[in-house]
N, C-alpha and C positions, 0 to 999 in steps of 0.2 A: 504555570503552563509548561515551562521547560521538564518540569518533575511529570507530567504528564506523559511528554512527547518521549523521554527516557524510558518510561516504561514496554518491557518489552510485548509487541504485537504481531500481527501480520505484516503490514505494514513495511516493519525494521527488517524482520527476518526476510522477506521478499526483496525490498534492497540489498539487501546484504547479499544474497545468491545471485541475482543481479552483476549485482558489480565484479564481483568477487570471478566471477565468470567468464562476461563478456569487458572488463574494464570500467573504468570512472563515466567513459560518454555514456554507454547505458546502460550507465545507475542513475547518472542525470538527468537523462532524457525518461527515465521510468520516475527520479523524484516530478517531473513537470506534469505526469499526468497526474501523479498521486497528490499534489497541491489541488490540479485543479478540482479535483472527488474533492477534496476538505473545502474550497471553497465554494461550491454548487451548496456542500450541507449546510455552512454556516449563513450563506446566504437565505437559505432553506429555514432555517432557523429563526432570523433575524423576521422573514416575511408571517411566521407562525405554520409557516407549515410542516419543520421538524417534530409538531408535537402531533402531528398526524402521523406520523409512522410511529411514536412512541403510545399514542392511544388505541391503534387497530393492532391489537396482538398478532394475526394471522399476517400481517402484511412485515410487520419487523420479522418475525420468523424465516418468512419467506423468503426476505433480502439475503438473512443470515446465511440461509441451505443454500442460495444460489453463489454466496460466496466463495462456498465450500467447494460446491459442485465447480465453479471455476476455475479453484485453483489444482482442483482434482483433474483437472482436461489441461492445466498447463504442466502438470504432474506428467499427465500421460504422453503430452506432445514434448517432452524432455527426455522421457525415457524411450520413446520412439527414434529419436534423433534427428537429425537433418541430412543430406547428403555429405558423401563422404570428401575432406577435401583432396585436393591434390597434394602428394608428397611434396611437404617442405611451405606447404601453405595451412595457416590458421583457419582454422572455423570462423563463417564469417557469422557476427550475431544477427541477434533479429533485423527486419528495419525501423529505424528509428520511430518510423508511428505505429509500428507496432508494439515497439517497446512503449510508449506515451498512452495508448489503448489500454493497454494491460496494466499498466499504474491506476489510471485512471477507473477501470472498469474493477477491478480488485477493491478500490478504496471504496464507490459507488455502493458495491455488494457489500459493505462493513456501516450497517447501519447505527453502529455504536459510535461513530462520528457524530451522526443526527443526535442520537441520544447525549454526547457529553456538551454541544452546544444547547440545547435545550434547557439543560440542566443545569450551565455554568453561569451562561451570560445574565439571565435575568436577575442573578443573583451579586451581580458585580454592576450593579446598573440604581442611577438611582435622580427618580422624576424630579426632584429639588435642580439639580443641576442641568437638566435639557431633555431632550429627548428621547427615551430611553432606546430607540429603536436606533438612532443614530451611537450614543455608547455603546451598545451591543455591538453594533457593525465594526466601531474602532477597536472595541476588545477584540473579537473576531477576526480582524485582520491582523494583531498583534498576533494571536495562537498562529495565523498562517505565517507569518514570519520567522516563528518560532520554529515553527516546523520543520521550514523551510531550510533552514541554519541546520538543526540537528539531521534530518535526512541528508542532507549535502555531507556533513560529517561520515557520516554511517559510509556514504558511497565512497568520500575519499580513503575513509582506513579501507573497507574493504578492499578499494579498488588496487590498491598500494603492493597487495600480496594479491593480485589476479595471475590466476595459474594458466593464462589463455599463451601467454607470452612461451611457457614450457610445452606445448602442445605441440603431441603427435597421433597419430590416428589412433591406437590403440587410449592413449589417456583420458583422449577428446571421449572417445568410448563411455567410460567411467567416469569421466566428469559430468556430462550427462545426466549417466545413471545418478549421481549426484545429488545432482540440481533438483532430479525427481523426485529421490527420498526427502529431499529436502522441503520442499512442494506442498509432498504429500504428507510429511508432519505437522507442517502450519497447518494444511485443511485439517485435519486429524483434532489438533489441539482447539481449530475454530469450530468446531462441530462440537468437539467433549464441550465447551463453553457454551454452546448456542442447546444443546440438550438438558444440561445442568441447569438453563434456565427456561426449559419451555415446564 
């Protein structure tokens, strides 16, 4: 599971600009929303209805573009910027529930959660010893743990070397711009992925 969650995603690279930006609070507060999208899918999963988004082609597709198209509008609202602050004051970041929306709503749009729960649990699951639905669910929350751990990881390094602390209006500028390139290479790479397999 861990070899899993290493893998690099949307996801990692979202925290990571995240943190790396606005500091460790929110990268945490963006991991809290993005456990909750992993638990809604495993949940999702465990009831049989993850294999309903894996059986209607047009509905996983659909989840995928709007992923895209998401992160493409959090691309644009980065490179548009915020107001400017006052000399000698930091950019303040988002609010906290907007950072927890945007975790959550980002990971929601990554229907390949549904899909690796679908995929994994029934196959680690076995009627001899209880319930398979209740196994599932323990597997399940073991991944969210795991997750859990490595995303908090990700936010602590990055947040470690957060460039908000060296911030002047002109940098704040370009860090921005950033964050947007940055954005908008994840949508980029989630689309080249979600096209290679329509």
């Amino acid at each position: 599971m861990a070899l899993v969650e290493l893998t690099p995603g949307p996801n990692m690279g979202y925290l990571t600009i995240v943190a790396s930006r606005w500091g460790r609070p929110a990268g945490l507060m963006t991991v809290a929303g993005v456990t909750l999208g992993l638990t809604v899918y495993m949940l999702a999963a465990v009831a049989g209805l993850g294999a309903i988004v894996m059986r209607v082609a047009w509905l996983y597709a659909l989840l995928q573009w709007a992923g895209v198209g998401f992160l493409l509008w959090l691309a644009f609202e980065a490179w548009r910027g915020g107001p400017a602050p006052r000399p000698g004051q930091q950019a303040e970041p988002p609010a906290r529930g907007r950072l927890f929306a945007r975790g959550l709503i980002a990971n929601l749009l990554n229907p390949k959660a549904a899909v690796f729960y679908v995929a994994l649990l029934p196959g680690f699951t076995n009627p001899a010893r209880g319930d398979p639905a209740t196994q599932a669910l323990a597997l399940g929350a073991i991944h969210v743990v795991v997750s859990i751990m490595i995303h908090t990881a990700i936010v602590l390094a990055a947040g470690s070397v957060s460039l908000a602390r060296w911030e002047t209006p002109n940098l704040r500028r370009r860090l921005d711009q950033g964050v947007a390139v940055g954005l908008a290479l994840i949508a980029l790479w989630l689309g080249w992925e979600t096209f290679q397999s329509t």
